[in-house]
PALUMGU-886372 format. One record per residue (C-alpha): residue number from 0; residue in three letters; x, y, z. Coordinates in Angstrom, 2 decimals. Example, Ala and Ser with C-alpha at 12.3 -4.5 7.8 and 13.67 -1.06 7.14 Angstrom:
<atoms>
<0 'Ala' <12.30 -4.50 7.80>>
<1 'Ser' <13.67 -1.06 7.14>>
</atoms>
This chain:
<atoms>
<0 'Unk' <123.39 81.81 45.02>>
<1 'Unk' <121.17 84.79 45.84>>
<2 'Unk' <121.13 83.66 49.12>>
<3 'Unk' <124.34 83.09 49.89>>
<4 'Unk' <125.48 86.31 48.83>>
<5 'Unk' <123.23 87.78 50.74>>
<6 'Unk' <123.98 86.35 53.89>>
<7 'Unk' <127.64 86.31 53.30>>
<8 'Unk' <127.83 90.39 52.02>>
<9 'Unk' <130.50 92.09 53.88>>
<10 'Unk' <128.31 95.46 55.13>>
<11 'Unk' <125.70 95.28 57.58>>
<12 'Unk' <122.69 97.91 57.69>>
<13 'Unk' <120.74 97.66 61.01>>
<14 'Unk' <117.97 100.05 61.99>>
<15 'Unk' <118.62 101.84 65.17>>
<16 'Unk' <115.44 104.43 65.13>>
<17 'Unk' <113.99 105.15 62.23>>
<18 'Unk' <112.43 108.38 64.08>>
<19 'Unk' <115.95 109.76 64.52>>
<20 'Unk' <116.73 109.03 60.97>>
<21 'Unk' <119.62 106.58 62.73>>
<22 'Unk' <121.38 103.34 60.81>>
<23 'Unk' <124.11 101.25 62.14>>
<24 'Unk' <126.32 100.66 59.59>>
<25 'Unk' <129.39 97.54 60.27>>
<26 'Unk' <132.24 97.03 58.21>>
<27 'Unk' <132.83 93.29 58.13>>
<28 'Unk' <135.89 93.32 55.22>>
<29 'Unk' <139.25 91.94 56.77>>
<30 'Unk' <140.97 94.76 54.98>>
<31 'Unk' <139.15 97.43 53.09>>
<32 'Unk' <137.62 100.77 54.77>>
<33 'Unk' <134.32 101.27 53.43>>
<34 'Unk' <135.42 104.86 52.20>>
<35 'Unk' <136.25 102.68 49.09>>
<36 'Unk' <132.18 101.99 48.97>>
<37 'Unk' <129.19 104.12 47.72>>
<38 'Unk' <126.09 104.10 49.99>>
<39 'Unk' <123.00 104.82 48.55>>
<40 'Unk' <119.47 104.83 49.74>>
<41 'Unk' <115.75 105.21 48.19>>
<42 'Unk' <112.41 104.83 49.15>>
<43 'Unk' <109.53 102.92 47.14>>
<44 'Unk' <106.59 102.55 47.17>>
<45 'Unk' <105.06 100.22 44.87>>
<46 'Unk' <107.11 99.37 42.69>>
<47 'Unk' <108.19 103.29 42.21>>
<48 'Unk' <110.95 105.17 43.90>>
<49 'Unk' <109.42 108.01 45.59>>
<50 'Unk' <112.98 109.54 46.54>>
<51 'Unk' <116.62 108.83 46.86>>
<52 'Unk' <119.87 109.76 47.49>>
<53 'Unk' <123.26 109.30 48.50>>
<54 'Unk' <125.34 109.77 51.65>>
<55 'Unk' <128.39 111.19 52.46>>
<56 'Unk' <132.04 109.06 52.44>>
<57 'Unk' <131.66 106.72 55.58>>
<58 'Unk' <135.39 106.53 56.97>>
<59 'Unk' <134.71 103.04 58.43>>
<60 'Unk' <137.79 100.48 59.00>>
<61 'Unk' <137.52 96.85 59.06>>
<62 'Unk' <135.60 95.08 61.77>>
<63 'Unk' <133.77 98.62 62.80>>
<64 'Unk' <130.28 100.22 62.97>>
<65 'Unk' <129.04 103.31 63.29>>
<66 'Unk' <125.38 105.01 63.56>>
<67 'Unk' <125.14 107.67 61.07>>
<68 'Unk' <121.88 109.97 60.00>>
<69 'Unk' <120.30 109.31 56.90>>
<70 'Unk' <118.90 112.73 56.14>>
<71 'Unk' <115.37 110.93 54.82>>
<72 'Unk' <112.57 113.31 54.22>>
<73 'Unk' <109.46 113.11 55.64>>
<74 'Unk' <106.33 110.96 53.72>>
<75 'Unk' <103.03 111.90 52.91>>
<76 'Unk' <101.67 108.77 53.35>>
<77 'Unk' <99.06 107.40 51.52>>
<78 'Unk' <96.20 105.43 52.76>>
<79 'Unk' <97.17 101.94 52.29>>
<80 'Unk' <100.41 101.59 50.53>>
<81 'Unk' <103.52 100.18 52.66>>
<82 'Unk' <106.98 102.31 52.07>>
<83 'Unk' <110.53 100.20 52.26>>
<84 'Unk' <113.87 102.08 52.78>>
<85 'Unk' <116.48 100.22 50.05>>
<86 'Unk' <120.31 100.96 51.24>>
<87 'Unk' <122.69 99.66 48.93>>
<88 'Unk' <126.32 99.75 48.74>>
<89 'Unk' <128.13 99.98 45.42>>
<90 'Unk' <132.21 100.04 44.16>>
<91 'Unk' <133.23 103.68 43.67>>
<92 'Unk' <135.88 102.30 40.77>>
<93 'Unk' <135.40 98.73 38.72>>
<94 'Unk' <137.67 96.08 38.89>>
<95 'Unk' <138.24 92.81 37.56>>
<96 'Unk' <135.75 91.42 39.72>>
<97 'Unk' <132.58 93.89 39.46>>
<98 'Unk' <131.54 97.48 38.05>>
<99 'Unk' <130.16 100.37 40.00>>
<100 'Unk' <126.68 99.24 39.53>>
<101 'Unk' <127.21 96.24 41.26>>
<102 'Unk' <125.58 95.98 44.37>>
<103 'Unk' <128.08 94.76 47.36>>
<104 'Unk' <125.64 94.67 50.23>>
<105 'Unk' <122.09 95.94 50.40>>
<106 'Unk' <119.04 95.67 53.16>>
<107 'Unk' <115.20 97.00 53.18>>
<108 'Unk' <113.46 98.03 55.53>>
<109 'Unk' <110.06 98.43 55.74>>
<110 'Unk' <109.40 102.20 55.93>>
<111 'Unk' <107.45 103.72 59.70>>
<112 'Unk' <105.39 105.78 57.26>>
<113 'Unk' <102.49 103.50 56.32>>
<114 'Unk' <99.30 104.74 56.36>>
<115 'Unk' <95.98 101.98 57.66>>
<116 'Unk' <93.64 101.48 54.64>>
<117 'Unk' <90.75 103.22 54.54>>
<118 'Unk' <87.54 100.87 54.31>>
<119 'Unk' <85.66 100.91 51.13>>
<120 'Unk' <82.32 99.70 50.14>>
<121 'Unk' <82.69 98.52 46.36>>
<122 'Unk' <82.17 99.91 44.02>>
<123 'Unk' <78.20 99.24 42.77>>
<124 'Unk' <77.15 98.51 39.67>>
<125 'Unk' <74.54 96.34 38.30>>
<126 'Unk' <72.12 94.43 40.85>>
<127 'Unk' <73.25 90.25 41.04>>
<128 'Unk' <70.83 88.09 39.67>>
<129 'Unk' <71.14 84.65 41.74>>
<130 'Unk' <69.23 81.87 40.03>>
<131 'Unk' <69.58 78.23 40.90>>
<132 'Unk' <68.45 74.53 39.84>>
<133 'Unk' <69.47 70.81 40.12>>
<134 'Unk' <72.70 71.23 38.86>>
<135 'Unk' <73.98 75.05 39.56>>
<136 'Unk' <73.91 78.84 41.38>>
<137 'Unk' <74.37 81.15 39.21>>
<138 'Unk' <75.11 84.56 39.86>>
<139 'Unk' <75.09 87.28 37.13>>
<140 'Unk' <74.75 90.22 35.99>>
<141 'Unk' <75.58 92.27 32.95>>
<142 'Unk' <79.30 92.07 33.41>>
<143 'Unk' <79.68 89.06 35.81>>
<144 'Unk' <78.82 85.53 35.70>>
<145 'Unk' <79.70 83.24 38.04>>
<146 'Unk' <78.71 79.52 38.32>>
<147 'Unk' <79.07 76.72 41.24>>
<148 'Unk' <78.30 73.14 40.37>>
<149 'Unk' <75.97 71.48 43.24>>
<150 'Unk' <77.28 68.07 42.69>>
<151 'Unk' <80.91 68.89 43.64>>
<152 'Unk' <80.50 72.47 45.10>>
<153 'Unk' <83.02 74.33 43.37>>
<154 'Unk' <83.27 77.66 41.62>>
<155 'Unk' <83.18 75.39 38.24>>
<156 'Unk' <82.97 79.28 35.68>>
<157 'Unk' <83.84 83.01 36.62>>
<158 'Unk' <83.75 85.14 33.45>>
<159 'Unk' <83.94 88.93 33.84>>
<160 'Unk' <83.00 91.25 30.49>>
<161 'Unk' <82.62 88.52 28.45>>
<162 'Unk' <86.27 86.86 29.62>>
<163 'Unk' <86.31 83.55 31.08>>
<164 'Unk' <89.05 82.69 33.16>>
<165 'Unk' <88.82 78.85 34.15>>
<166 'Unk' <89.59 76.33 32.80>>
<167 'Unk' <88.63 74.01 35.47>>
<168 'Unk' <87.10 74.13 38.94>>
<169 'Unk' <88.58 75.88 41.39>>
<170 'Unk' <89.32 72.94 44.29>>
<171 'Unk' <91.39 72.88 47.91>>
<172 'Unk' <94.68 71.96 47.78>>
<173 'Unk' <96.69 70.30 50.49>>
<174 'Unk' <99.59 69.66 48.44>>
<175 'Unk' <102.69 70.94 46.84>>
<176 'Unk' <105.24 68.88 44.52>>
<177 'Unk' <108.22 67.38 46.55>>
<178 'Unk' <111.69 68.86 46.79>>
<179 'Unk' <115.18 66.76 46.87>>
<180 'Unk' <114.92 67.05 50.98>>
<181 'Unk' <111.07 65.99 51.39>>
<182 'Unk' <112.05 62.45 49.12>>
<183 'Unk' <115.26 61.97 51.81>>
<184 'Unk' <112.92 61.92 54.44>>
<185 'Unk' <110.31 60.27 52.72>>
<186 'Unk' <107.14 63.25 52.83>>
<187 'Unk' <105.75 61.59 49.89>>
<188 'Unk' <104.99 58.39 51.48>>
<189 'Unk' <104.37 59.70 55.04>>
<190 'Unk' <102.26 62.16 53.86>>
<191 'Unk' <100.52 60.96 50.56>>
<192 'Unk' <96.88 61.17 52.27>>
<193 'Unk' <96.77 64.76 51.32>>
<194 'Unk' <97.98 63.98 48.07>>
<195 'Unk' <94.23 64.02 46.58>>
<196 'Unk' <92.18 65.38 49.48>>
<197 'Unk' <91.49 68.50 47.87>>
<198 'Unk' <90.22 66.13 44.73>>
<199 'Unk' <88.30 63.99 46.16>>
<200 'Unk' <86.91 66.45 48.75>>
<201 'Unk' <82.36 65.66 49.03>>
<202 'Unk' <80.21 68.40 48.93>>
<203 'Unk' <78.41 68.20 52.15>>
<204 'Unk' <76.52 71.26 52.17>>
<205 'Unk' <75.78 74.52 49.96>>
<206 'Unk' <73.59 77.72 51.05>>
<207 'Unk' <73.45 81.09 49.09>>
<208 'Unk' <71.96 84.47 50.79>>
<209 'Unk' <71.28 87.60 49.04>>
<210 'Unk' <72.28 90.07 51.32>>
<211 'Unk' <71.42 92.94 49.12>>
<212 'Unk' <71.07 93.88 45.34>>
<213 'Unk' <74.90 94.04 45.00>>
<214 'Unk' <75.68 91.15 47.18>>
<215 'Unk' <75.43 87.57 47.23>>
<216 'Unk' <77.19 85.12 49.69>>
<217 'Unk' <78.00 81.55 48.85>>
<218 'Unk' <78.63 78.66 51.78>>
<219 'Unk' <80.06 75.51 51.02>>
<220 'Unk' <80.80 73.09 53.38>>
<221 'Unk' <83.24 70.12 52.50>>
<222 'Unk' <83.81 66.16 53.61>>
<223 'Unk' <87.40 65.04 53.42>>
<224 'Unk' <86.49 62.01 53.02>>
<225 'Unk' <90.58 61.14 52.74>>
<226 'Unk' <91.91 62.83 55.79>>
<227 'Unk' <88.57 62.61 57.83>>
<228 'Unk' <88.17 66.25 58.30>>
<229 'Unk' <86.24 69.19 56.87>>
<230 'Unk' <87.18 72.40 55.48>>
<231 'Unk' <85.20 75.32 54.50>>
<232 'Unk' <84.79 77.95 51.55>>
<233 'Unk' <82.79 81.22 51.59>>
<234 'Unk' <82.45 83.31 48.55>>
<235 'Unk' <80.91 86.90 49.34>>
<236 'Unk' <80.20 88.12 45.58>>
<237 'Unk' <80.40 91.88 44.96>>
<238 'Unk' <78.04 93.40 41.75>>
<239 'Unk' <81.62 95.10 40.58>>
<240 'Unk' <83.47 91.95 40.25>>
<241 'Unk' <85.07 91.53 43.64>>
<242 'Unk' <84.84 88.06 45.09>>
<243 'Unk' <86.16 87.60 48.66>>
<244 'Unk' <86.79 84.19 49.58>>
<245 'Unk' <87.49 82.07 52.55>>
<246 'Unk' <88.69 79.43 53.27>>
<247 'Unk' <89.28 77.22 56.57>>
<248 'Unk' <89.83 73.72 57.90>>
<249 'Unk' <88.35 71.70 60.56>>
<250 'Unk' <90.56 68.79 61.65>>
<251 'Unk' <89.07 65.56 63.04>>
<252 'Unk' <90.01 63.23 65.30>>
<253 'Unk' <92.34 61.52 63.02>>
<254 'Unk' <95.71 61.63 63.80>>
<255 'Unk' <97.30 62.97 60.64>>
<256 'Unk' <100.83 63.79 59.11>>
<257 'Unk' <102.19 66.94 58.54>>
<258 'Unk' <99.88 69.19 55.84>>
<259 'Unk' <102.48 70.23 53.49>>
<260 'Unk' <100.11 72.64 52.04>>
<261 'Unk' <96.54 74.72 52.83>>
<262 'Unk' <95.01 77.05 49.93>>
<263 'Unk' <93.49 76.98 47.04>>
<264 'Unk' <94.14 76.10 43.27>>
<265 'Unk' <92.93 78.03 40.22>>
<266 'Unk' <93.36 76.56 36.76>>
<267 'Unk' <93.43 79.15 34.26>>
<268 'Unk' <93.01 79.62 30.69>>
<269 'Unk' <96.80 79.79 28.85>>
<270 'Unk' <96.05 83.39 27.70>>
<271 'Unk' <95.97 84.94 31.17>>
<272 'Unk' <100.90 83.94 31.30>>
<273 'Unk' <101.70 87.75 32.38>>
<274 'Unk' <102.44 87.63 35.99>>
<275 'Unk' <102.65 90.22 38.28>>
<276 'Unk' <103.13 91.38 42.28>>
<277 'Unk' <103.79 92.44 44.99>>
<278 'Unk' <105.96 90.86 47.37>>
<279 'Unk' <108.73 89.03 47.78>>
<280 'Unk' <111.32 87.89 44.41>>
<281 'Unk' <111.96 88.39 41.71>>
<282 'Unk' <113.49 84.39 41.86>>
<283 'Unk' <111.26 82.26 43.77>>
<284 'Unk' <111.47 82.36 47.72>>
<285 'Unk' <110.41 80.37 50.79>>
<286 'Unk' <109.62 81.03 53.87>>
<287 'Unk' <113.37 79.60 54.74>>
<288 'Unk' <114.77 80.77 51.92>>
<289 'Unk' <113.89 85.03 51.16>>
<290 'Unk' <116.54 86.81 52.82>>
<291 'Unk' <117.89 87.93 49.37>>
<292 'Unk' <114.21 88.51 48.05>>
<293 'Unk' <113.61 92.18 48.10>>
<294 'Unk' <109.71 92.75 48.75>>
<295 'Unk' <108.86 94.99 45.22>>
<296 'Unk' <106.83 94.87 42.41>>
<297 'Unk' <107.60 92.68 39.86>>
<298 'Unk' <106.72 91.34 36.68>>
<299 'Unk' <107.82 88.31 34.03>>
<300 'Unk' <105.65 85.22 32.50>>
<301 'Unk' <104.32 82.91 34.28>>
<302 'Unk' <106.99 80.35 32.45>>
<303 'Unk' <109.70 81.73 34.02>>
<304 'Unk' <108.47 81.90 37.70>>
<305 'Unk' <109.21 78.11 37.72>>
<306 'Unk' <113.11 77.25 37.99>>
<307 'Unk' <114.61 74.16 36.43>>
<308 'Unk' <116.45 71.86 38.98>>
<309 'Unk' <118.10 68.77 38.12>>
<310 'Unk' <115.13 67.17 39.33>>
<311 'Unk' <111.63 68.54 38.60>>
<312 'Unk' <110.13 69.56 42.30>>
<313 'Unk' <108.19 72.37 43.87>>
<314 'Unk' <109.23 75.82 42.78>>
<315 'Unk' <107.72 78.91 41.28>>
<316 'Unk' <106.40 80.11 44.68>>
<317 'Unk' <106.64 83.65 46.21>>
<318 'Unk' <106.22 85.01 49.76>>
<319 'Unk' <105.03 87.75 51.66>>
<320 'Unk' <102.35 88.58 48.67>>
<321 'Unk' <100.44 91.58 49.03>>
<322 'Unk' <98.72 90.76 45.69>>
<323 'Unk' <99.31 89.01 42.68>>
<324 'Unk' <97.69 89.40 39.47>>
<325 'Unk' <97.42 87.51 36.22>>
<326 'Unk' <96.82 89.23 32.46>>
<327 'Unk' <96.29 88.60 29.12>>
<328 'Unk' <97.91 90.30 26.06>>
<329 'Unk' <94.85 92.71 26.19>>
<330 'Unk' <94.96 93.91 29.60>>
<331 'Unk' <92.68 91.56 31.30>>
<332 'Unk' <93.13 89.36 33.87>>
<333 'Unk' <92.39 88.79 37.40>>
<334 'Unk' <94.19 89.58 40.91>>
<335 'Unk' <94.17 87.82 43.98>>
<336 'Unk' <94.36 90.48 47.49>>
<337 'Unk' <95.16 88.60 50.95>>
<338 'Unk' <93.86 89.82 54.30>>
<339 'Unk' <97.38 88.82 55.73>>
<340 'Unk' <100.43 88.09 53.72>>
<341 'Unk' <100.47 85.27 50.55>>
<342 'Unk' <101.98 82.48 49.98>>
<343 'Unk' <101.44 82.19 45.98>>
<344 'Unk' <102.88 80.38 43.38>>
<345 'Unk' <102.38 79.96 39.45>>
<346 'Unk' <103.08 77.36 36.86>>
<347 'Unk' <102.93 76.88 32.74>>
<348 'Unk' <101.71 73.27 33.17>>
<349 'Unk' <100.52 70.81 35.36>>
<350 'Unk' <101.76 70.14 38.86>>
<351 'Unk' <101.56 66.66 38.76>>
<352 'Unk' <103.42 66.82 36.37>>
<353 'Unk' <106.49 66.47 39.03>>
<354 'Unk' <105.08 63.50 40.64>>
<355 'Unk' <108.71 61.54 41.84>>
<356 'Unk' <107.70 58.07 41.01>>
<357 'Unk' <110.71 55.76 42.90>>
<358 'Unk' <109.61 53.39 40.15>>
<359 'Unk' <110.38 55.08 37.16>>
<360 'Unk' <113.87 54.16 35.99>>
<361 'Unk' <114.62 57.83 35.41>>
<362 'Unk' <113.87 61.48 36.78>>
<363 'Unk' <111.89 64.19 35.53>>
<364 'Unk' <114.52 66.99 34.75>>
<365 'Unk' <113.19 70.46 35.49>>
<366 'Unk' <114.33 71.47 32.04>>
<367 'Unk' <112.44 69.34 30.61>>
<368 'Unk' <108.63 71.20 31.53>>
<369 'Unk' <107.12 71.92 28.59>>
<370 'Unk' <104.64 74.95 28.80>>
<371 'Unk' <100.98 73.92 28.65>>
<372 'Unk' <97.47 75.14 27.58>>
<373 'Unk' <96.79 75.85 31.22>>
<374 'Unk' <98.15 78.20 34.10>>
<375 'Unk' <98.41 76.37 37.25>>
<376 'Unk' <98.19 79.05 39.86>>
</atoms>
């Protein structure tokens, strides 16, 4: 619905050059001048409106445009952060269809005022301890402890100040529950080899390097035994906390079906439900489907990221994530930074939980996900 008002809204904001301070404005309404419209604009920055304002009455009749100046003042910008431009268009009197806070037509734009981040070193503290045996690395020191299991190769325990955060090993993941459309064209059959080849990746290879008292670096190289391939992980483990990981696949020569998904899956303890970021929502959004999502900072638990259809299927995600992070009642929690924009996702329970089974004599009803002791991001 979201969507379709958003393509369907009857004003039309276009930038025309953002160095002039220029917008094309077009009235698309059969009948009404947009005189009988408020147009307002703000800047954020995020999550926080850093100004705003409103212009003057736009005499515009039906099936015209105009440019018009904005007036915008200039930014200080600060290393960094990303500015959007918000211009909405609100009723100057209620009716029996809306009030004056209802927003007719809106469009962002992302701000020429962004600053490039400066590069950091971390932030030191304590020198890592890397010790290792039969079974594990383990990397510590007084405020971080992280373990990786040498039998499977996973990051298998990451606990920060005395938190821990998983509650099981963090694995690949080539796959995503099925929507309505993917079962019409049958994706779950055609592709069902990636079902498990994050699962039942092998461990093929594991080095660690200490490339100084505040770094370690962790390289784990994995068989896909399922989809004949290989894919790749590199942790680089920061004495402060920060882990930045990598990952990558290396096809074979198998000739394989469509990869409905590439990343990474963290189980988490239940405690860590408060979701929050920045990027695309607040509903969830696809990469075909977040022209109404305004890119902001939001927050909500991580039950309600994931919408109820008819039919249980993939949902919860979120694009165009600049970071997400994940709390506790206490404040804690842990936040996930991409290099390029995210593709991320969160959910109360299980994923497999959707499984469509053509066997089963009934569906699984989205309404009927029960929140679990887990958070399936």
């Amino acid at each position: 619905v979201y969507e379709v008002k958003k393509v369907y809204q009857n004003i039309h904001f276009k930038a025309v050059d953002f160095a002039s301070d220029k917008v094309q404005i077009t009235n698309l309404f059969d009948f009404t001048n947009l005189k009988e419209y408020r147009i307002k604009w703000k800047i954020k920055a995020d999550g926080k409106i850093v100004d705003q304002g409103t212009l003057p009455e736009i005499d515009l009749h039906p099936h015209q445009d105009t440019v018009i100046s904005l007036g915008l003042p200039k930014i200080n910008a600060e290393s960094g952060t990303e500015y959007f431009l918000w211009i909405e268009a609100f009723p100057i009197k209620s009716n029996t269809f809306f009030n004056e806070d209802h927003v007719i037509a809106w469009e962002q734009f992302l701000f020429p005022a962004t600053k490039e981040k400066v590069k950091t070193n971390p932030v030191a503290s304590g020198p890592l301890l890397l010790k290792e045996n039969e079974s594990a690395i383990t990397i510590s020191n007084t405020d971080l402890s992280l373990t990786f299991n040498k039998i499977s190769g996973n990051l298998s325990n990451f606990n920060f100040k005395g938190t821990p955060f998983l509650k099981e090993d963090l694995q690949l993941n080539f796959w995503r529950a099925v929507t309505d459309n993917d079962i019409g064209n049958s994706l779950q059959v055609r592709c069902a080899v990636w079902k498990n080849a994050g699962s039942t990746a092998k461990l093929k290879t594991i080095t660690t390097k200490q490339l100084n008292p505040q770094q370690v670096q962790v390289d784990v190289v994995y068989d896909l035994t399922d989809v004949s391939s290989q894919s790749t992980i590199s942790y680089l483990v920061n004495s402060n906390g920060d882990v930045k990981v990598k990952a990558s696949f290396i096809a074979g020569e198998k000739t394989l079906p469509e990869l409905p998904r590439f990343g990474l899956r963290l189980i988490l303890n239940k405690e860590f439900e408060t979701v929050k970021w920045l990027g695309r929502g607040p509903f969830d959004n696809y990469n075909d489907r977040n022209y109404a999502a305004a890119v902001d900072v939001y927050e909500m638990s991580a039950s309600n990221l994931f919408h109820p259809y008819p039919r249980a299927q993939e949902s919860g995600n979120r694009t165009d994530v600049r970071w997400m992070a994940l709390s506790n009642s206490k404040g804690q929690g842990i936040m996930a930074i991409g290099n390029s924009l995210l593709n991320a996702g969160v959910l109360h329970f299980d994923m497999r939980k959707m499984d469509f089974d053509h066997n089963k004599r009934q569906n699984v009803h989205g309404g009927s996900m029960a929140d679990e002791d887990l958070i399936w991001w």
